[in-house]
RODREN-635404 format. One line per 3 residues: for each residue x, y, z of N, C-alpha, C, O, CB. Coordinates in nm, 4 decimals. Glycine has a CB too. Example, Ala and Ser with C-alpha at 12.3 -4.5 7.8 and 13.67 -1.06 7.14 Angstrom:
REM RODREN-635404
1.3190/-0.5690/0.7800/1.2300/-0.4500/0.7800/1.3200/-0.3300/0.7800/1.4236/-0.3319/0.8465/1.1308/-0.4473/0.9046; 1.2850/-0.2250/0.7080/1.3670/-0.1060/0.7140/1.2900/0.0030/0.7870/1.3409/0.1138/0.8039/1.4084/-0.0598/0.5725
//
This chain:
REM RODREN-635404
-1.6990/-0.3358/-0.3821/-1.6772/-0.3750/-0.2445/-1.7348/-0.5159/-0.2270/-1.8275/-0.5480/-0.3014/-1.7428/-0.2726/-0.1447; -1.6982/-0.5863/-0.1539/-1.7111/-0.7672/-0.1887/-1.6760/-0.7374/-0.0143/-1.5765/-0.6945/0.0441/-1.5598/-0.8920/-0.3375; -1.8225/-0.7875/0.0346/-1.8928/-0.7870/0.1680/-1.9386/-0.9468/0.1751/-2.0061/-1.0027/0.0887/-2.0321/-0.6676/0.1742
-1.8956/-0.9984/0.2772/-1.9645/-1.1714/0.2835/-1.9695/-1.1967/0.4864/-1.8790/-1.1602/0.5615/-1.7973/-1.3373/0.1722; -2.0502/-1.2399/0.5137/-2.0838/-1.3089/0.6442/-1.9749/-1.4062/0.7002/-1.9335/-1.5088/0.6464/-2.2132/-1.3893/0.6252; -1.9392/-1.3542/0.8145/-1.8965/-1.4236/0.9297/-1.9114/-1.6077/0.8911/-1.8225/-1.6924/0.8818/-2.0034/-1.3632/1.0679
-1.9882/-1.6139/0.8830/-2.0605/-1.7720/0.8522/-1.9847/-1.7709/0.7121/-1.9016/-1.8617/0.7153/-2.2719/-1.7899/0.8412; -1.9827/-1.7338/0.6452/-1.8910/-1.7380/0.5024/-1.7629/-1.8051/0.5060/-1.7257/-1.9047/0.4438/-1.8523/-1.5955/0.4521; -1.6951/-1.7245/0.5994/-1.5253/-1.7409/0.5808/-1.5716/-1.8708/0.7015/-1.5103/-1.9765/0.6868/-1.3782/-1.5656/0.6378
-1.6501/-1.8667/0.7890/-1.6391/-2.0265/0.8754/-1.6269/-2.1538/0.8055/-1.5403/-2.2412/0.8085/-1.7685/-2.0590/0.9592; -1.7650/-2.1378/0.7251/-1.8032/-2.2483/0.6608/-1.7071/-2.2708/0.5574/-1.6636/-2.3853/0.5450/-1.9351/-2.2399/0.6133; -1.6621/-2.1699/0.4725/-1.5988/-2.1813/0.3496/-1.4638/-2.0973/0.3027/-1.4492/-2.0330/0.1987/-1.6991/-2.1538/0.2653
-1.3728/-2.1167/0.4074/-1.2396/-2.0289/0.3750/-1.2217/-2.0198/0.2917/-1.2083/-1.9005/0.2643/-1.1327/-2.0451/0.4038; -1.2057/-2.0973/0.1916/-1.1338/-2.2161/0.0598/-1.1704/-2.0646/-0.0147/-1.1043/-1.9611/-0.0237/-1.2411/-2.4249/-0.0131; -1.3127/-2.1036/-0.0652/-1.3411/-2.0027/-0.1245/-1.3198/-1.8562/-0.0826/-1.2118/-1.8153/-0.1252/-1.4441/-2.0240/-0.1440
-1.3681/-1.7918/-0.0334/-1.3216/-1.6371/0.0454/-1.1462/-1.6291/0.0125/-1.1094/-1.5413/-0.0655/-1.3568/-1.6429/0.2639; -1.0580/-1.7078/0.0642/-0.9402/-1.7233/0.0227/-0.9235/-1.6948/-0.1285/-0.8772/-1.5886/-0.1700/-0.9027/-1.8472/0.0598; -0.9536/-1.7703/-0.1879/-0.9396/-1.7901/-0.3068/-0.9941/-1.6703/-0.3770/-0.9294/-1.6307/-0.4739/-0.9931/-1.9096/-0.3400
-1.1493/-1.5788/-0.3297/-1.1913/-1.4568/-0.4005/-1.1045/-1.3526/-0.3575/-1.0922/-1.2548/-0.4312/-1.3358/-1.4186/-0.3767; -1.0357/-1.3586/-0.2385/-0.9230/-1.2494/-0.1957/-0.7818/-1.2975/-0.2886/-0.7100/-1.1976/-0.2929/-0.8882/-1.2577/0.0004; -0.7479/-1.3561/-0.3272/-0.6337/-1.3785/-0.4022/-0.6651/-1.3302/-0.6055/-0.5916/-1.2783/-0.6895/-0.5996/-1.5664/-0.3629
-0.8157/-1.3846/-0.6099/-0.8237/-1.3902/-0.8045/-0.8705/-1.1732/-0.7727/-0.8594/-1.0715/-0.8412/-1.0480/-1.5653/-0.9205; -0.8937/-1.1883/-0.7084/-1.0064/-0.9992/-0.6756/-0.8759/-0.8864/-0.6769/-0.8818/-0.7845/-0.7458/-1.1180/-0.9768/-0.4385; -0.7514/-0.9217/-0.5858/-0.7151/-0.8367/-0.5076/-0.7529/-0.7381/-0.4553/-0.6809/-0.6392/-0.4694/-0.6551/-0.8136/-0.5311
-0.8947/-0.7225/-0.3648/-0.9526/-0.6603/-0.3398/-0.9771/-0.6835/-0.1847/-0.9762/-0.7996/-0.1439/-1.0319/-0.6612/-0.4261; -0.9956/-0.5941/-0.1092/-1.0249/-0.6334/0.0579/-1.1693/-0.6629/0.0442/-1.2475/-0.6086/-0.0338/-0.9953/-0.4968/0.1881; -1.2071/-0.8030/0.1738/-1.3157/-0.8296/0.1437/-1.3378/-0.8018/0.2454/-1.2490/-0.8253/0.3274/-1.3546/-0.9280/0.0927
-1.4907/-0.7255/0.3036/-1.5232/-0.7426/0.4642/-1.6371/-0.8419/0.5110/-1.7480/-0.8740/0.4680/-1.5684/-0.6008/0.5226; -1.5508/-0.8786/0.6289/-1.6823/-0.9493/0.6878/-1.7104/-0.8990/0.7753/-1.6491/-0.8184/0.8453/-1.6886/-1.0741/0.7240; -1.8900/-0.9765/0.7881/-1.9570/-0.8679/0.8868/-1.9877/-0.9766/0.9675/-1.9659/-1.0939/0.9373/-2.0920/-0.7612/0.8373
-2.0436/-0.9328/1.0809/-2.0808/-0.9839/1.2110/-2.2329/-0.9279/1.2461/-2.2659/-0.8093/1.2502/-1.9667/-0.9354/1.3234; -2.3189/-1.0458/1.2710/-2.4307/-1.0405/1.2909/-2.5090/-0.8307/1.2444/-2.5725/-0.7394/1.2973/-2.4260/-1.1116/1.4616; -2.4464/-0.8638/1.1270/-2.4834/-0.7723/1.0016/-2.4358/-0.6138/1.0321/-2.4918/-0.5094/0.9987/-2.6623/-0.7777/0.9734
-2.3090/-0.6348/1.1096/-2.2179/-0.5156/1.1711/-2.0856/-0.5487/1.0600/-2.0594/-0.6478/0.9919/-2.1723/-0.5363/1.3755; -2.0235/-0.4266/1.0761/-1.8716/-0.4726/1.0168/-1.8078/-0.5015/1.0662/-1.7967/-0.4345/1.1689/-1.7965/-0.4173/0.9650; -1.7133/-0.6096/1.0541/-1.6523/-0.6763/1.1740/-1.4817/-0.6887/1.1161/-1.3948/-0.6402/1.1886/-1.7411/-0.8472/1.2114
-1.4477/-0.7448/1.0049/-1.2897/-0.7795/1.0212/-1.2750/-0.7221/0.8440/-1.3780/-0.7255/0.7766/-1.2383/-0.9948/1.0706; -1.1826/-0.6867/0.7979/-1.1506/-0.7105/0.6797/-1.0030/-0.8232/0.6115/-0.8905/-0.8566/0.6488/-1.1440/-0.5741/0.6500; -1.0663/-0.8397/0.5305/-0.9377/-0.9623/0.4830/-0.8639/-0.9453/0.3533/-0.9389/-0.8975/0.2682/-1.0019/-1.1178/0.4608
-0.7737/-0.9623/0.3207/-0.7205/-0.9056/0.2387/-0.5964/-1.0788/0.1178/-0.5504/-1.1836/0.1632/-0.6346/-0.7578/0.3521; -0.5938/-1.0518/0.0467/-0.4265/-1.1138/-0.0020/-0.3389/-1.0854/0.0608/-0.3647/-0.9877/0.1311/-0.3642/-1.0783/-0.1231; -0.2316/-1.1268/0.0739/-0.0923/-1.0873/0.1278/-0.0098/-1.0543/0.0818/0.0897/-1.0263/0.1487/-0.0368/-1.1460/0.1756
-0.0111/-1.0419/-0.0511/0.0674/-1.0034/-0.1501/-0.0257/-0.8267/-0.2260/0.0260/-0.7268/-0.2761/0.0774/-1.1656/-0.2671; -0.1568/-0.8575/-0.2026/-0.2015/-0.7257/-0.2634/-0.2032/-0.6445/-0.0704/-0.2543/-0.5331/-0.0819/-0.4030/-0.7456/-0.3825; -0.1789/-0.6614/0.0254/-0.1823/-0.5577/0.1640/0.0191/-0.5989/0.1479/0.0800/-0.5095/0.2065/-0.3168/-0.6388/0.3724
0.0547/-0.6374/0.1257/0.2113/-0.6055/0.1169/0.2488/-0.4587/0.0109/0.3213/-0.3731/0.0616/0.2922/-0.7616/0.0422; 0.1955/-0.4356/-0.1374/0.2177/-0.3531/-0.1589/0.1275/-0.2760/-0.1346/0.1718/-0.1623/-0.1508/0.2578/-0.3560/-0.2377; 0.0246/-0.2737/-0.1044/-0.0880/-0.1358/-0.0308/0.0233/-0.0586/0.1018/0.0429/0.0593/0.1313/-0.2855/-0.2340/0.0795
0.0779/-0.1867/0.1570/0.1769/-0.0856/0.2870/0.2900/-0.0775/0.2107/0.3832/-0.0279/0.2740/0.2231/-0.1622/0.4640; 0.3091/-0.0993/0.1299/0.4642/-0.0129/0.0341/0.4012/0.1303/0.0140/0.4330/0.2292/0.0799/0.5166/-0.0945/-0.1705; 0.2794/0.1258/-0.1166/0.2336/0.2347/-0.1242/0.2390/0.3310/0.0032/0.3165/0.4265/0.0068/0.1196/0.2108/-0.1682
0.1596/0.3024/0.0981/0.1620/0.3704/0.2196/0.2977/0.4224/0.2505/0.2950/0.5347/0.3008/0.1146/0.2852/0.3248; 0.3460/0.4012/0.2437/0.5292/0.4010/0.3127/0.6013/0.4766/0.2349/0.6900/0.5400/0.2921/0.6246/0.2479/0.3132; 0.5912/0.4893/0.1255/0.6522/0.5843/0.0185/0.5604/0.6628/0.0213/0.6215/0.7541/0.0768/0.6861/0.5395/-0.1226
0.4087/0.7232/-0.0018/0.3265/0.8225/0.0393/0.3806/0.9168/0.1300/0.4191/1.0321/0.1108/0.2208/0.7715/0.0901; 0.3747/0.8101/0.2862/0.4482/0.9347/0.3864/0.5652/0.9826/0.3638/0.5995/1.0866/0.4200/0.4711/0.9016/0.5199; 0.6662/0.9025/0.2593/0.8103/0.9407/0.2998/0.7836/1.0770/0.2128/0.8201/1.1812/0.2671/0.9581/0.8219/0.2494
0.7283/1.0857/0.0937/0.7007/1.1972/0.0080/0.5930/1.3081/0.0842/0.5836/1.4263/0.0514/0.6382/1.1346/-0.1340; 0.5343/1.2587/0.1656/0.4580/1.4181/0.1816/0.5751/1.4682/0.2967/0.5926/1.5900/0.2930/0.2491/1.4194/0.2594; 0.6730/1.3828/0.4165/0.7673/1.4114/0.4760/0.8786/1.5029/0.3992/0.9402/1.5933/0.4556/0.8052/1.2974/0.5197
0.8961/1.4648/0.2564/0.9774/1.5203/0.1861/0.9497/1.6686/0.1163/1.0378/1.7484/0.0845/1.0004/1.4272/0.1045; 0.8295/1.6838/0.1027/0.7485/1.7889/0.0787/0.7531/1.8780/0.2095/0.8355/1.9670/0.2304/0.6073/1.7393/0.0392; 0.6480/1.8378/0.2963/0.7065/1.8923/0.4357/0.8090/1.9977/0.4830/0.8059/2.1142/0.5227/0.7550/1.7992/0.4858
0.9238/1.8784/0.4546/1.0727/1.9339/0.4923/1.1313/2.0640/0.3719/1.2013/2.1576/0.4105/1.1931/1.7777/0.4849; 1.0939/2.0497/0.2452/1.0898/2.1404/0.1540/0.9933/2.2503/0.1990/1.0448/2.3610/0.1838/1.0574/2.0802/0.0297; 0.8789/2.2543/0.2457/0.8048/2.3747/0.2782/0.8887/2.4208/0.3580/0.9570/2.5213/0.3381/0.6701/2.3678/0.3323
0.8908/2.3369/0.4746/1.0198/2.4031/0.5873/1.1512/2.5128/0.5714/1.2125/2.5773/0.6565/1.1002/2.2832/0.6282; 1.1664/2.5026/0.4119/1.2830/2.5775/0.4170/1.3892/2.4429/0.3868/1.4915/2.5010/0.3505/1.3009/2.6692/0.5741; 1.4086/2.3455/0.3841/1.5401/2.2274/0.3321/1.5928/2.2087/0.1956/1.5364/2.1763/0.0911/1.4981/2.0818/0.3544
1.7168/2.2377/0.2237/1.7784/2.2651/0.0620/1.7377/2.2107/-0.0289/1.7313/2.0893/-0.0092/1.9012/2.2389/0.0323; 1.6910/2.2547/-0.1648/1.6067/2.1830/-0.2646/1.7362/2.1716/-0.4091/1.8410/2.2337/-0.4262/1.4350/2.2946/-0.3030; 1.6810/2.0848/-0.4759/1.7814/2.1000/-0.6422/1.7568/2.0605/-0.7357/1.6906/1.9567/-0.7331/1.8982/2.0515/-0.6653
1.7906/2.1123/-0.8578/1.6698/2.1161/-0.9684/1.7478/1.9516/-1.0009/1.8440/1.8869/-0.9596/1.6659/2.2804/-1.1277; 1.6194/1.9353/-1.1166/1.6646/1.7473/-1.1496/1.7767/1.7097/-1.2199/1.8247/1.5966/-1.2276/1.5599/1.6639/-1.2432; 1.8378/1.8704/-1.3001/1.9701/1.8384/-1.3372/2.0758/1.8580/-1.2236/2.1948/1.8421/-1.2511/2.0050/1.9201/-1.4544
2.0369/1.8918/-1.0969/2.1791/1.8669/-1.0092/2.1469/1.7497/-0.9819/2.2373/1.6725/-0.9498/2.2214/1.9551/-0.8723; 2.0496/1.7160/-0.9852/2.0249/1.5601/-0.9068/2.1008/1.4512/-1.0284/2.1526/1.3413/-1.0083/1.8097/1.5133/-0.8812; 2.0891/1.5088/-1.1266/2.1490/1.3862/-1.2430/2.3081/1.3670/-1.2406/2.3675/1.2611/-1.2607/2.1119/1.4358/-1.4174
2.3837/1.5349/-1.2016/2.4746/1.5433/-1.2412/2.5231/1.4498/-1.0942/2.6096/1.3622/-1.0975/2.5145/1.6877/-1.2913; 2.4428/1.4928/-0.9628/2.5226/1.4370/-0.8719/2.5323/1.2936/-0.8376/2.6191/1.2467/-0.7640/2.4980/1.4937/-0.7753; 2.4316/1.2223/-0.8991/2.4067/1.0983/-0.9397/2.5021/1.0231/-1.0345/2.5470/0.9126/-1.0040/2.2903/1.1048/-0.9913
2.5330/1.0871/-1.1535/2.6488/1.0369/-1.1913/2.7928/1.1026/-1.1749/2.8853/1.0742/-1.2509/2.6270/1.0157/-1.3081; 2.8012/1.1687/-1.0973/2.9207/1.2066/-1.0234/2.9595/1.0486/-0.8677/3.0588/0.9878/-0.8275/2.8653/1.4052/-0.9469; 2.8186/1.0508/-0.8373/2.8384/0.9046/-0.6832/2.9023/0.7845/-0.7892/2.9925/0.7112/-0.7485/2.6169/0.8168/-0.5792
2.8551/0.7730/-0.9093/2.9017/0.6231/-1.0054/2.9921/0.6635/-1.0924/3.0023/0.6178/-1.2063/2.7806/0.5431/-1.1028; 3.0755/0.7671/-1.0354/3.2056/0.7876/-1.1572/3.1756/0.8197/-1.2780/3.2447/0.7985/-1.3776/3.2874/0.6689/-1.1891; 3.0703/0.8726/-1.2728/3.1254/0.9079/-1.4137/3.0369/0.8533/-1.5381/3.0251/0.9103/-1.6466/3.2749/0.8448/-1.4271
2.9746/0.7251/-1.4976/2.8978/0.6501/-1.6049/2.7919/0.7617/-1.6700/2.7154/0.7287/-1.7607/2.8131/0.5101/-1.5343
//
C-alpha cells in the first residue's frame, strides 16, 4: 500500500504521477493524517472497472442460472457457435 501526504501530490505531482503509472498500484493520500483521496493510473482503474463489469455480469449470470434460466453444456455452446459462422 503506497500512502503519501496531501503536501506530496501539491508539492510534487511529477513524481506521485509517475509512482502511480511505474506501481500500478492505487496510491492514497491522506489529509492532515486522515484518509483523504485515492489516485490511481488510468490505464490500471480502466481495467480494474473492466474487471468489475465482467465480475457483475458473471455473478448476474450465475444468479439467473440459480433462478431456474435455461442452461447448456459447452458442447451446445460450441456446436451453436459454429452453427452462427456457418459452419467454420
Amino acid at each position: 500500500m503506497i500512502i503519501k501526504a496531501s503536501a506530496a501530490l501539491r508539492n510534487d505531482y511529477s513524481t506521485i504521477s509517475n509512482l502511480a503509472k511505474e506501481t500500478k498500484e492505487p496510491i492514497y493520500i491522506t489529509k492532515n493524517g486522515e484518509g483523504d483521496l485515492v489516485i490511481m493510473d488510468i490505464e490500471a482503474f480502466e481495467k480494474r472497472e473492466q474487471m468489475l463489469q465482467l465480475r457483475a455480469r458473471v455473478l448476474q449470470a450465475e444468479q439467473e442460472r440459480i433462478d431456474g434460466a435455461p442452461t447448456m453444456s459447452v458442447a451446445e455452446a460450441r456446436a451453436k457457435t459454429r452453427e452462427r459462422l456457418g459452419g467454420l
